[in-house]
C-alpha positions in Angstrom: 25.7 25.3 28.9 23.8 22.7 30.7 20.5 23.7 29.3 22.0 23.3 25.7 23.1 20.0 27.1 19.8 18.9 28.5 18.8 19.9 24.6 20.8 17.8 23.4 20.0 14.8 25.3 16.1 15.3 24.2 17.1 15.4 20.7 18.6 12.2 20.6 15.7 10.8 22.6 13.5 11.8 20.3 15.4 10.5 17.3 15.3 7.2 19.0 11.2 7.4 19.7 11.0 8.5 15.8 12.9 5.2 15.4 10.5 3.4 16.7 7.4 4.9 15.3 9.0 4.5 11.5 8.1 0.4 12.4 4.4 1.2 12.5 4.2 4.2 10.1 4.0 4.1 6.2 6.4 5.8 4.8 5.7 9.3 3.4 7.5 11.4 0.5 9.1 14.5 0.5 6.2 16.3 -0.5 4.5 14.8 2.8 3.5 16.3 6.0 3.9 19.7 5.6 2.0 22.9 7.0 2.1 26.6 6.9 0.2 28.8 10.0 0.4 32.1 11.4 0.3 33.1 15.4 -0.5 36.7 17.0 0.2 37.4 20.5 2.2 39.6 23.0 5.4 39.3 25.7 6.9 41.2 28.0 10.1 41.3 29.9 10.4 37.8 32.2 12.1 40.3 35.2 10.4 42.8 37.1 6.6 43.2 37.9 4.4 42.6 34.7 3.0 45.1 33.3 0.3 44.7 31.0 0.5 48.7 29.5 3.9 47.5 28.5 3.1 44.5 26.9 5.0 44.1 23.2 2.7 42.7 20.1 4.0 40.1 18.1 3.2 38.7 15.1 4.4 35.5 13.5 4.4 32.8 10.4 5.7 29.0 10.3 6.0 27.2 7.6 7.0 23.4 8.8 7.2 19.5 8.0 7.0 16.8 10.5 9.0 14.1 9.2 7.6 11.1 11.8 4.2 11.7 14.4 6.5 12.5 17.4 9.1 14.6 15.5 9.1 18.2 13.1 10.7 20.7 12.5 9.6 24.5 11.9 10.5 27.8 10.2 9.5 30.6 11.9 9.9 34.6 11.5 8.3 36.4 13.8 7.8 40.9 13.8 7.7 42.5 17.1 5.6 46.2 17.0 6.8 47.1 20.1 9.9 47.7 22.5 8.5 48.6 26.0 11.1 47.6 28.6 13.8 46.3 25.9 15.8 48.3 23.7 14.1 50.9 21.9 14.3 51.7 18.3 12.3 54.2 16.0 10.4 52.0 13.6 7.1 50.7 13.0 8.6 47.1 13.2 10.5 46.6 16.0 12.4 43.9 16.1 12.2 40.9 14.0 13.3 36.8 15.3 13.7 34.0 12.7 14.2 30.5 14.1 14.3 27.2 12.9 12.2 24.7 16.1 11.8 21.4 16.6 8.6 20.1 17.7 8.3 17.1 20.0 4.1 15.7 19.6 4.3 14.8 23.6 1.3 12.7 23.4 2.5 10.3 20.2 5.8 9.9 22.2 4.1 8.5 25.2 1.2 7.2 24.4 2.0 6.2 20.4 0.3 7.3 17.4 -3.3 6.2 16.7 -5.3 6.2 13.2 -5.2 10.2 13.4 -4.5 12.5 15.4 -5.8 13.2 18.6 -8.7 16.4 19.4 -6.0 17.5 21.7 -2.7 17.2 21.9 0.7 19.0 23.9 3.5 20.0 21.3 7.1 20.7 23.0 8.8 23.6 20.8 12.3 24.3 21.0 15.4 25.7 19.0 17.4 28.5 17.9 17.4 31.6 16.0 18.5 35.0 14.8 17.2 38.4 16.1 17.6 41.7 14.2 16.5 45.1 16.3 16.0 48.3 13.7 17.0 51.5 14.4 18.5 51.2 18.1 21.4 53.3 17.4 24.6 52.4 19.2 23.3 49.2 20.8 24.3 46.1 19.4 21.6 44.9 16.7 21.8 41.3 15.9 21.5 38.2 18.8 21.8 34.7 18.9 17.7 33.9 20.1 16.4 30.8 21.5 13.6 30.1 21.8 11.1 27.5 24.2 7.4 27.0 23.9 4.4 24.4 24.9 2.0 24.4 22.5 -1.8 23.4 23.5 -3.3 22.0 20.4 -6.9 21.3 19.3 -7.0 19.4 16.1 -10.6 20.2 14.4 -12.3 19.2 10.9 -13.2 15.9 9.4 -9.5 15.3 8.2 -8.1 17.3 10.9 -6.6 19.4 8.7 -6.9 22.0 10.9 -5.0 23.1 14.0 -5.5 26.1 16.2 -2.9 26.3 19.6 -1.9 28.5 22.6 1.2 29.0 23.2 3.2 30.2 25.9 6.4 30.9 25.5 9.8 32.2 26.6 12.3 34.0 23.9 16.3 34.4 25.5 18.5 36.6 24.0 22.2 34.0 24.5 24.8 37.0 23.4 23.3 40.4 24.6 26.4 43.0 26.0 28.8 39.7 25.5 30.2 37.2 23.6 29.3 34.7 25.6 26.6 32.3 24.9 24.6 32.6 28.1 20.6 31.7 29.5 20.2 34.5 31.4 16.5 35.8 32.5 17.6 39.7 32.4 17.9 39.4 28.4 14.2 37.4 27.8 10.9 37.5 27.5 7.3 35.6 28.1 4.9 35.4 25.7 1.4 34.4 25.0 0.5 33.6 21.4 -2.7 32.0 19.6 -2.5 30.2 16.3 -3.7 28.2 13.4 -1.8 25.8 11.2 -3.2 24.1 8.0 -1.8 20.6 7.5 -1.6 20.7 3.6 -2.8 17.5 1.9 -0.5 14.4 1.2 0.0 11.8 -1.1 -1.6 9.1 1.0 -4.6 11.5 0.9 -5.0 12.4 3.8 -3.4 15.5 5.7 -1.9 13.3 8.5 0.2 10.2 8.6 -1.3 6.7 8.2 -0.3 3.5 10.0 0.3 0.5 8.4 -1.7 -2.4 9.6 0.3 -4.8 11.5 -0.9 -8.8 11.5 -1.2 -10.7 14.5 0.2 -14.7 14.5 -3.4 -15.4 13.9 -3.5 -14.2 10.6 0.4 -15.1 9.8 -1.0 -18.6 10.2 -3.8 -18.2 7.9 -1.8 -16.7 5.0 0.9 -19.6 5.7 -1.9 -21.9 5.3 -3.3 -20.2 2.4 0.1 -20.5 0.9 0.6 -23.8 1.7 -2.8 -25.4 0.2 -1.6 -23.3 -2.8 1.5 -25.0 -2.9 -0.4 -28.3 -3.2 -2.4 -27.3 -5.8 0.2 -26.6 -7.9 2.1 -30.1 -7.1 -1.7 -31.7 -7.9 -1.7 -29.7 -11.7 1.5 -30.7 -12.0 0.7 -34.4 -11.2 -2.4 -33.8 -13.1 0.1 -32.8 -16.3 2.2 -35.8 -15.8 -0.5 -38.0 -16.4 -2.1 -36.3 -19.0 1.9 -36.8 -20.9 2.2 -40.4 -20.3 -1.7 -40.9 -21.5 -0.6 -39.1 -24.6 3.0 -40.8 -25.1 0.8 -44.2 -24.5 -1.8 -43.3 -26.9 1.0 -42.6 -29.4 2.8 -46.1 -28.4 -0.5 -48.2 -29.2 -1.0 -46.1 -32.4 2.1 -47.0 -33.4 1.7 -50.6 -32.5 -1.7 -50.7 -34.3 -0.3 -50.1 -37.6 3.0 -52.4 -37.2 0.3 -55.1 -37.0 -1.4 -56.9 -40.3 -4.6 -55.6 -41.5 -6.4 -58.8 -41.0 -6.3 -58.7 -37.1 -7.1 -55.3 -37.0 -9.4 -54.0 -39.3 -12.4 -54.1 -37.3 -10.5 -51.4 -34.5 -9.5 -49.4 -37.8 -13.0 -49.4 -39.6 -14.8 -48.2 -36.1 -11.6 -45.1 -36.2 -12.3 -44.2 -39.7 -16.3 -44.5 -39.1 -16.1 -42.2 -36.3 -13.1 -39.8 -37.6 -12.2 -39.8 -33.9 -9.3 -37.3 -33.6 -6.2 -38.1 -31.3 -6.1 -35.2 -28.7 -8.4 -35.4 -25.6 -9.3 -32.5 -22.6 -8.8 -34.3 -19.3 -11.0 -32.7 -16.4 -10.4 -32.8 -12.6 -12.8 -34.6 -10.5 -16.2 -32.9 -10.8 -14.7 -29.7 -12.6 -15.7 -29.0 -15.7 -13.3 -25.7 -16.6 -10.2 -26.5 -18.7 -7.2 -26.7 -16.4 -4.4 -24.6 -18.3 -2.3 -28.2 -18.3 -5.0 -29.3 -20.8 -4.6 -25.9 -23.5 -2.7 -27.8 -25.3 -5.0 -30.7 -26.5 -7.4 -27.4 -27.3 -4.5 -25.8 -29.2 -3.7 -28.8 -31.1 -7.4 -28.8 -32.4 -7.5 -25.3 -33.3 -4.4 -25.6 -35.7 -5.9 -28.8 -37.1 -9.2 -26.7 -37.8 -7.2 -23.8 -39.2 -5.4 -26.5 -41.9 -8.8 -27.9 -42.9 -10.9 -24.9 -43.1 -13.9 -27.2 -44.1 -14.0 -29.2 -41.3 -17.0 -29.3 -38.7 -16.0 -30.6 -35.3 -18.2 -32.9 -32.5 -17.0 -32.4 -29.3 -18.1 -35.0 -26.9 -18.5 -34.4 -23.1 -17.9 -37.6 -20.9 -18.1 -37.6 -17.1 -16.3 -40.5 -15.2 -19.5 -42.9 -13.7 -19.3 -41.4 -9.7 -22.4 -39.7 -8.6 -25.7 -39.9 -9.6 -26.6 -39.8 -13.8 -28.4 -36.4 -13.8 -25.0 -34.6 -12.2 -23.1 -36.7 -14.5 -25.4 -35.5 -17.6 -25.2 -32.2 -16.8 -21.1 -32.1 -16.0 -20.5 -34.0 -19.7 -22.5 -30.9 -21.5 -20.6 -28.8 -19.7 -17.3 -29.8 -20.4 -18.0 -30.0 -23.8 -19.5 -26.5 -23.9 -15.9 -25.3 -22.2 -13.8 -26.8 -24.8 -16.1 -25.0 -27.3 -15.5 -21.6 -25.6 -12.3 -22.2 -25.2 -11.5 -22.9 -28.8 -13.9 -20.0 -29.8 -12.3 -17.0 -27.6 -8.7 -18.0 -27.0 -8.3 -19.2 -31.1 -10.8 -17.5 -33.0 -12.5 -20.8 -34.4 -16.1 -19.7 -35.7 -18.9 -20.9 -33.2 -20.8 -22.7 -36.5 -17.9 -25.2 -36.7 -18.3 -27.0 -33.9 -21.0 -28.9 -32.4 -21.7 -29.9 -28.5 -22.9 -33.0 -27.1 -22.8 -34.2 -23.1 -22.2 -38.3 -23.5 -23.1 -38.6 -19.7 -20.7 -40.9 -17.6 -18.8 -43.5 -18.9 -16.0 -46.1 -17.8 -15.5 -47.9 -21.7 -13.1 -44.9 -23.1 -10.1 -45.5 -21.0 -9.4 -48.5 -17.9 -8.5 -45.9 -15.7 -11.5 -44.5 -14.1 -9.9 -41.2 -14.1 -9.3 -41.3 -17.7 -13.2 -41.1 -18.4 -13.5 -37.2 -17.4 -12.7 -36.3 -20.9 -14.0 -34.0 -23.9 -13.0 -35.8 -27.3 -13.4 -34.8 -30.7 -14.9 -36.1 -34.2 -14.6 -34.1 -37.7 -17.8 -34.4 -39.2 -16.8 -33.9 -42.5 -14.5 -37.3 -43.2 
């Protein structure tokens, strides 16, 4: 009774060590972390001088999951072809044990998994199981088995796939000639077995568990900065959009004010906008940038639907830069903002390449009083 209390208490540290490595291990599916193997080997009786003439072969094969790096479980029947110095029986196969183990990885539990696992390793096997013995005439043929074991492992292959292990073991027999449930070293025996298990392949693929990567404050800090300069980029667009809407609701204001006021006192401004056939909507750029920002896709849009209601219609789009820098940049960043609204009107609305015409103005500061209001791409129909 005390040893089935001292394997109790290793269960439930071993629950709480599987715990702790589920914090630093990704999880893994049902279908996960399985393996089959087989063992050979041979025991004998654990009283009495051994024998080796009396030795008992054994055969065995697991089939088992481990469902965290320190913790498994196994199915495992196993054929004796011999009954030297137990109870004998007149069949080719013996005797026959199937248990259900639970493996403890000793090295993950102490020293914590690593990125696989390790050449060699100590594997703690324990549990219980049912023993049958054929043909034994008048002696009882089914026993409550348990079963303890310390596997040796060597982990070999690329993906460690593969696993070969010694094991030594010893196999009690808890209800022979009773009903009570007893560790007693007159019914068990020691055995010696060597074996091989093949990790089958998961869905992480690999054979083996993975650990997830786990970020220092260093890099906490980075990704909270990253956030944050994010953050005010988006409050800059926005600011960015808010202009660009009182620019428009102003342009509209004036318009409307223009034509309240007589012709006489204003028909120079309205000759030089009927000369030019300047068109309302403007592309506003950031400072130095010459890709549309996606606050500006409506101007763009409103162009595209005025092209699409005047099928004729040829369009001058005019690149300006605001006048900072030096004139070469400033040529080169009008064109190119120019050539942006083109594309942009080209692939995102279908508007035919041959409609519309480029030209980089250079830098200016005579289109709008605000010097930010210069970084603009405008546009003129041709055909009026």
């Amino acid at each position: 009774m005390k040893k089935l209390l001292m394997m109790t208490a290793l269960c439930l540290l071993t629950a709480e060590q599987m715990a702790a490595q589920e914090t630093t291990i990704r999880d893994s599916k049902m279908c996960d972390s399985w393996y089959i193997g087989v063992n050979g080997g041979s025991s004998v009786k654990t009283t009495g001088v051994i024998e080796f003439y009396k030795m008992n072969p054994f055969g065995s094969l697991r089939i088992g999951r481990y469902l965290t790096p320190v913790f498994g479980l196994t199915a495992e029947g196993t054929a004796y072809f011999s009954d030297k110095q137990f109870v004998e029986s007149r069949t080719f196969v013996k005797s026959v044990n199937a248990s259900l183990l639970a493996n403890v990885n000793l090295n993950n539990w102490f020293g914590g998994y690593v990125d696989k696992p390790r050449r060699v390793e100590l594997v703690a096997v324990a549990g219980f199981g049912w023993g049958h013995v054929f043909g034994a005439g008048d002696v009882k043929l089914n026993d409550l088995t348990s079963k303890l074991g310390l596997d040796l492992t060597v982990n070999v292959g690329r993906a460690r796939a593969w696993q070969f292990y010694l094991e030594p073991s010893i196999v009690y027999t808890l209800n022979r000639q009773t009903d009570v449930v007893l560790y007693n070293l007159q019914n068990s025996g020691v055995g010696v077995a060597l074996g091989v298990n093949y990790k089958l392949p998961n869905s992480n693929g690999t054979h083996n568990f993975v650990r997830v990567g786990i970020r220092d404050q260093h890099e906490v800090d980075m990704l909270n900065q990253q956030l944050n300069e994010l953050r005010h980029e988006q409050q800059q667009q926005e600011m960015a959009l808010a202009r660009s809407g009182r620019t428009i609701r102003e342009l509209r204001d004036s318009l409307e004010e223009a034509r309240q006021v007589k012709p006489a006192t204003i028909i120079k401004k309205v000759t030089q906008v009927v000369n030019n056939n300047v068109l309302q909507p403007t592309v506003i750029f950031g400072q130095a940038k010459s890709a549309v920002d996606a606050a500006q896709m409506a101007s763009v849009a409103m162009i595209a639907k005025y092209m699409k209601n005047h099928p004729t219609s040829r369009i001058l789009i005019k690149g300006y830069a605001s006048p900072e820098g030096n004139p070469e940049s400033n040529q080169r960043l009008s064109e190119a903002r120019a050539n942006a609204v083109k594309q942009a009107l080209v692939s995102r609305y279908g508007i035919s390449a041959d409609r519309l015409t480029t030209q980089g103005m250079g830098a200016t500061d005579e289109l709008f009083d605000e010097i930010d209001f210069n970084r603009v791409a405008t546009f003129t129909d041709l055909t009026k």
